[in-house]
VMD Tcl script that builds the backbone (N, CA, C; Angstrom):
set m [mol new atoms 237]
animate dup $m
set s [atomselect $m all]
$s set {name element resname resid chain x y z} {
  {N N UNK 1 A -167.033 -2.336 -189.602}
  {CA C UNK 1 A -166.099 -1.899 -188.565}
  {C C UNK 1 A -165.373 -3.121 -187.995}
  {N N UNK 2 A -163.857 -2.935 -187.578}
  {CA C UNK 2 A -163.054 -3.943 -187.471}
  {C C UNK 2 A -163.537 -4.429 -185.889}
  {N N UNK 3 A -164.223 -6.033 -185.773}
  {CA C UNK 3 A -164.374 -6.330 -184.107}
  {C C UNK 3 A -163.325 -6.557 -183.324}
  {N N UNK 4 A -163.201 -4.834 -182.277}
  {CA C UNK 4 A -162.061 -4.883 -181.990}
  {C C UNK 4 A -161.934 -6.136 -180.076}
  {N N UNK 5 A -162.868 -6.872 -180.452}
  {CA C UNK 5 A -163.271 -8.305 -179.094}
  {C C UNK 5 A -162.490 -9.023 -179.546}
  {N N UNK 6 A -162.072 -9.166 -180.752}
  {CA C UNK 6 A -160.817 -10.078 -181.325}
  {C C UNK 6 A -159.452 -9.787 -180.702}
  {N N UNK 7 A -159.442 -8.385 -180.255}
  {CA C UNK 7 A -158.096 -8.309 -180.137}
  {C C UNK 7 A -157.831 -7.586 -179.209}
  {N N UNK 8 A -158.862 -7.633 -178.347}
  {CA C UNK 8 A -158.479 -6.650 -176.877}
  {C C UNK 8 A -159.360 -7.007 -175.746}
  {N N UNK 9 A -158.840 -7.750 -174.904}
  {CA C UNK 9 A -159.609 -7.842 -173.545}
  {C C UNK 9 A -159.095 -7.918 -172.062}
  {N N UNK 10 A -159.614 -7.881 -171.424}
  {CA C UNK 10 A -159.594 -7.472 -169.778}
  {C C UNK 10 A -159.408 -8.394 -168.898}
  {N N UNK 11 A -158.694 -8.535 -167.753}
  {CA C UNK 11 A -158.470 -9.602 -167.333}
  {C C UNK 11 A -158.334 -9.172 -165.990}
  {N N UNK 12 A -158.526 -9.221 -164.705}
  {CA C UNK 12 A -158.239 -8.626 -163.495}
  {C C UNK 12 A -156.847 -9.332 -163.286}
  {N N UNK 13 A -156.409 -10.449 -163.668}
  {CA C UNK 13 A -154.774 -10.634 -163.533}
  {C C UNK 13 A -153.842 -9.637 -164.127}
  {N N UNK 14 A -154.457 -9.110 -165.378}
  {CA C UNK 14 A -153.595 -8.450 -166.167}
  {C C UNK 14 A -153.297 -6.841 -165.778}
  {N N UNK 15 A -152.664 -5.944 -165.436}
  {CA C UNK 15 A -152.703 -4.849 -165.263}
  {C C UNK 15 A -153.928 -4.196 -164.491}
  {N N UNK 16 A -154.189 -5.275 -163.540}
  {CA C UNK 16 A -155.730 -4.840 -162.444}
  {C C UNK 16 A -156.826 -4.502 -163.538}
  {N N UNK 17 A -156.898 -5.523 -164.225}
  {CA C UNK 17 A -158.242 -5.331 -165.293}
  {C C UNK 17 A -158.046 -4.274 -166.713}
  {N N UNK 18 A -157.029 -3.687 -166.559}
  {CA C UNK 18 A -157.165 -2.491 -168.031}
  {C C UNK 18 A -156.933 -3.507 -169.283}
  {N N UNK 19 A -158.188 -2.848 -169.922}
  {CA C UNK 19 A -158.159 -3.388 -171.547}
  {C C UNK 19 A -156.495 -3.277 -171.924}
  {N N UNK 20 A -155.979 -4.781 -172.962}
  {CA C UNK 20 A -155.182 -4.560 -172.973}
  {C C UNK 20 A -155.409 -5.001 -174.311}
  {N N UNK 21 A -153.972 -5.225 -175.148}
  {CA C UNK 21 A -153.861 -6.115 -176.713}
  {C C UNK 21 A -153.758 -7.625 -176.512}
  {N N UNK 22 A -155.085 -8.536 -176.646}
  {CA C UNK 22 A -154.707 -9.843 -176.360}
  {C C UNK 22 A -153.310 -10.733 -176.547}
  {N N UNK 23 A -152.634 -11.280 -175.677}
  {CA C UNK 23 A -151.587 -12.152 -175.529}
  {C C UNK 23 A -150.297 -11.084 -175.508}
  {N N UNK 24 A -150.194 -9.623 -174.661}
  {CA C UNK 24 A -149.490 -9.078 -174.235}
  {C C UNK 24 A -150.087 -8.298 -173.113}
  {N N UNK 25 A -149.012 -7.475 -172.505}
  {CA C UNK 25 A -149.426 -6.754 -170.929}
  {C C UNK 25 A -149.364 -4.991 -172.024}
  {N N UNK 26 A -149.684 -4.832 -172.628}
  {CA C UNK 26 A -149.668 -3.688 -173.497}
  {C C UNK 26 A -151.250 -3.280 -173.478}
  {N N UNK 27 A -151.359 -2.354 -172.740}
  {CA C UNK 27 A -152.840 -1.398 -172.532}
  {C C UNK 27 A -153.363 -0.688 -174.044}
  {N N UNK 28 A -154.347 -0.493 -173.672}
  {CA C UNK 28 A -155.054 0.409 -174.952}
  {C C UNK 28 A -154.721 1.732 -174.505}
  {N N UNK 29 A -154.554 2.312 -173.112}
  {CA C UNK 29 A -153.996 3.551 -172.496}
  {C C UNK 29 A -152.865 4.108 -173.212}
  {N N UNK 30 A -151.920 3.400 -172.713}
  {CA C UNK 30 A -150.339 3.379 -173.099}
  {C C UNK 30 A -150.388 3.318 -174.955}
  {N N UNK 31 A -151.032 2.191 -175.695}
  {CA C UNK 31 A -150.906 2.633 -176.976}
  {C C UNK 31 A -151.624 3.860 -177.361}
  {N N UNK 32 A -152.826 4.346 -177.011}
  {CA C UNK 32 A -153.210 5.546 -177.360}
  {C C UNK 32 A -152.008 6.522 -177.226}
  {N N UNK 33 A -151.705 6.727 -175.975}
  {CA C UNK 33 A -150.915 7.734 -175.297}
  {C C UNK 33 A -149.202 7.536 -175.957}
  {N N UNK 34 A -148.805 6.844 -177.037}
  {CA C UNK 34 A -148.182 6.448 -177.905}
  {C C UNK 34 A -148.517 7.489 -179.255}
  {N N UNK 35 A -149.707 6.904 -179.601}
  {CA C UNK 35 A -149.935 7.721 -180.646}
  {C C UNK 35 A -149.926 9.403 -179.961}
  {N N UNK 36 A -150.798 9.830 -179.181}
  {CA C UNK 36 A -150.961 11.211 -178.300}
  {C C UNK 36 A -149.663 11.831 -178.918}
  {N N UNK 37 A -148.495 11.199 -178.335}
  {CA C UNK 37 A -147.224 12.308 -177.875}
  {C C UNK 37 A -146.105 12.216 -179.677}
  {N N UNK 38 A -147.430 11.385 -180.329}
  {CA C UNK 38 A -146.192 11.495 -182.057}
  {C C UNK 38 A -145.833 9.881 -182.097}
  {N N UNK 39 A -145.756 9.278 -181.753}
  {CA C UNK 39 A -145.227 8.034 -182.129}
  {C C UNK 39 A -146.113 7.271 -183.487}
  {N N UNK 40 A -145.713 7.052 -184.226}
  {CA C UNK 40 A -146.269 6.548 -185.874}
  {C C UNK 40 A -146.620 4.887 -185.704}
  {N N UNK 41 A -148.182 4.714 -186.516}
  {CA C UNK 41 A -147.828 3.500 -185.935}
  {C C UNK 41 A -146.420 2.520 -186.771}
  {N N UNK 42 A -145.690 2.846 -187.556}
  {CA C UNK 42 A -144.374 2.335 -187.823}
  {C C UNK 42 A -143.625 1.716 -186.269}
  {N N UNK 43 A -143.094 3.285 -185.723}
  {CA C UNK 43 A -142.169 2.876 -184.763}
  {C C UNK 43 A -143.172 1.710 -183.723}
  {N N UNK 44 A -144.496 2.280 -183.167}
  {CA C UNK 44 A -145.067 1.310 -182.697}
  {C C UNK 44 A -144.875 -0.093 -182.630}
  {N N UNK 45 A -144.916 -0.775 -184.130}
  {CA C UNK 45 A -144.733 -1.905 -184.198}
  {C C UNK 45 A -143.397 -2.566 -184.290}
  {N N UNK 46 A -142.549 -1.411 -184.671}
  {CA C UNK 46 A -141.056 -2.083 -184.451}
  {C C UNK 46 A -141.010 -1.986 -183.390}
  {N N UNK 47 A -141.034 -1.381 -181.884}
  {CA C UNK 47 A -140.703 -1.497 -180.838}
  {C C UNK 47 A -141.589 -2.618 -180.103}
  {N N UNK 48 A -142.771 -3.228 -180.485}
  {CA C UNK 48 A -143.778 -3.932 -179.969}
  {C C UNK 48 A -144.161 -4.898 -181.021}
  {N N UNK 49 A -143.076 -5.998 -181.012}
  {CA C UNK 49 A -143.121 -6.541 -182.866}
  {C C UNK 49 A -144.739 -7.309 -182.050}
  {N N UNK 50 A -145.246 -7.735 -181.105}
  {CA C UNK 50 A -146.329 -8.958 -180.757}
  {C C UNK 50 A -147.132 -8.177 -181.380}
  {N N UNK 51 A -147.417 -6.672 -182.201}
  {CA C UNK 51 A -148.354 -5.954 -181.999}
  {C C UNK 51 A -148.575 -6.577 -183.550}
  {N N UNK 52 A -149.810 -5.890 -184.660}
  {CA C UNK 52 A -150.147 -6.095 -185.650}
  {C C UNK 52 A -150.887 -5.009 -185.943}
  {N N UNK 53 A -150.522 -4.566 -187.272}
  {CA C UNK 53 A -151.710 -3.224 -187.673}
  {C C UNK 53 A -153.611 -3.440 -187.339}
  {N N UNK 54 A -153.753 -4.935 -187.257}
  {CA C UNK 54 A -155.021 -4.731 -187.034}
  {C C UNK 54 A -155.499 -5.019 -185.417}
  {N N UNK 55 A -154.257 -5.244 -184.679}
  {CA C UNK 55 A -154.757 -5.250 -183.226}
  {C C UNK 55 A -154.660 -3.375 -182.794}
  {N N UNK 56 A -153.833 -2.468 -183.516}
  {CA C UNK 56 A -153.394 -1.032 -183.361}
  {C C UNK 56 A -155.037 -0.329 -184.106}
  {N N UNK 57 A -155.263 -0.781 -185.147}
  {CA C UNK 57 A -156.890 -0.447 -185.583}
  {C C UNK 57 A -157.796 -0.970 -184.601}
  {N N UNK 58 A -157.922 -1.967 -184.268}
  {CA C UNK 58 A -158.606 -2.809 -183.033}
  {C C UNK 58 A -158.445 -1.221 -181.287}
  {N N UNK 59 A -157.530 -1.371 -181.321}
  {CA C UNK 59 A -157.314 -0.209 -180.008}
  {C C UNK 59 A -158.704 1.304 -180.334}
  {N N UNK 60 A -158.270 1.152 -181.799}
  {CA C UNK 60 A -159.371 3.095 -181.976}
  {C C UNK 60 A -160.507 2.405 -182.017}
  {N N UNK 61 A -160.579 1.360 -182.567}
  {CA C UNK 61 A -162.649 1.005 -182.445}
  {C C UNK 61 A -162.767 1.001 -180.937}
  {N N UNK 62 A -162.008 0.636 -179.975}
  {CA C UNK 62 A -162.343 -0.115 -178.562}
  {C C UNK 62 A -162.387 1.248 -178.353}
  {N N UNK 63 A -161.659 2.547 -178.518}
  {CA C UNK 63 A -162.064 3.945 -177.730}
  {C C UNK 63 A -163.453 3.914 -178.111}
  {N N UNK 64 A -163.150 4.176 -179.904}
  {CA C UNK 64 A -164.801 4.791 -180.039}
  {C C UNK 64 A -165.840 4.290 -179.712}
  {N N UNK 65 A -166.207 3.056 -179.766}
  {CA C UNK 65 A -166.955 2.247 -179.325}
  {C C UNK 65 A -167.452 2.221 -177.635}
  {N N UNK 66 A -166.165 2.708 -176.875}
  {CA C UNK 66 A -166.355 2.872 -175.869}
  {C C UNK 66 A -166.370 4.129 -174.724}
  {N N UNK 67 A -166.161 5.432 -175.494}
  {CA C UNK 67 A -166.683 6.491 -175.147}
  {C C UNK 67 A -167.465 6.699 -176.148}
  {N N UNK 68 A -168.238 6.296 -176.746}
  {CA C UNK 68 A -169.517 6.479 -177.424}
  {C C UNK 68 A -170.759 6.742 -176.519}
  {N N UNK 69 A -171.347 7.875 -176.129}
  {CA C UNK 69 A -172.249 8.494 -175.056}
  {C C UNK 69 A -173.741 9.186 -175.835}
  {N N UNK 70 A -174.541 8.981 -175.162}
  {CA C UNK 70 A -176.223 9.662 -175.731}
  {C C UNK 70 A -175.626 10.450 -175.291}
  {N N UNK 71 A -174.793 11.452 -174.470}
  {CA C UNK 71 A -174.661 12.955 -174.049}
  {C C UNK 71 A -173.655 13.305 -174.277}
  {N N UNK 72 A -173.561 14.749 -174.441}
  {CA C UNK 72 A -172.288 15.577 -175.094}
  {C C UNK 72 A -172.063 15.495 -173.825}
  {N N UNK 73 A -170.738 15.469 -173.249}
  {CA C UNK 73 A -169.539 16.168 -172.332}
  {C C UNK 73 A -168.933 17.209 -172.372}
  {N N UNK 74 A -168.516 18.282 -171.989}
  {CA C UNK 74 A -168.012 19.230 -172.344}
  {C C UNK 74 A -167.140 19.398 -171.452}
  {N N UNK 75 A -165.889 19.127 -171.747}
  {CA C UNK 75 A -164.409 19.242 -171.575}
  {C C UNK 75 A -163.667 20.759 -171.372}
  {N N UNK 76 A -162.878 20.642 -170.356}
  {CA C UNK 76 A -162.392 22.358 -169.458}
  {C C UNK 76 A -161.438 21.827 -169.647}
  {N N UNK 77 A -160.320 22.626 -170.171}
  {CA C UNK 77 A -158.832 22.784 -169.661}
  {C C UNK 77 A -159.033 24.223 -168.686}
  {N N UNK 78 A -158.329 23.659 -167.361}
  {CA C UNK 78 A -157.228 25.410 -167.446}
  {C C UNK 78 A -156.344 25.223 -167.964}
  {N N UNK 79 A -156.585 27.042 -167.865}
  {CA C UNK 79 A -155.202 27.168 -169.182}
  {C C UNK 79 A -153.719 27.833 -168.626}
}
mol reanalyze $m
mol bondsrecalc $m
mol representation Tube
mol addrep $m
């Protein structure tokens, strides 16, 4: 699994601490929520050339890795 500590960390200067993509103000939030609404990682990186396919792979290990839980959650929408 790709160590995504290479390429994403936290800084309380930076965006009040949110994990971000090292050596930009670009969150792991905001790139998720990128992918979320359709964005490919293509356009991704043309619009964010500092980015690199393996800091954008680096972002999904840092979710999984980090909502990784001993307990199921069980998630409500209303509808």
């Amino acid at each position: 699994m790709l160590d995504w500590a290479e390429y994403i960390h936290s800084d309380p200067n930076i965006l009040v601490g949110k994990p971000v993509v090292k050596g930009t103000r670009l969150s792991v939030e905001f790139l998720l929520r990128l992918f979320a609404v359709g964005w490919t990682e293509a356009q991704i990186l043309e619009n964010y050339p500092s980015l690199s396919k393996q800091s954008l792979r680096a972002i999904f290990a840092f979710a999984a890795e980090t909502t990784r839980e001993d307990e199921l959650f069980v998630l409500s929408r209303a509808a």
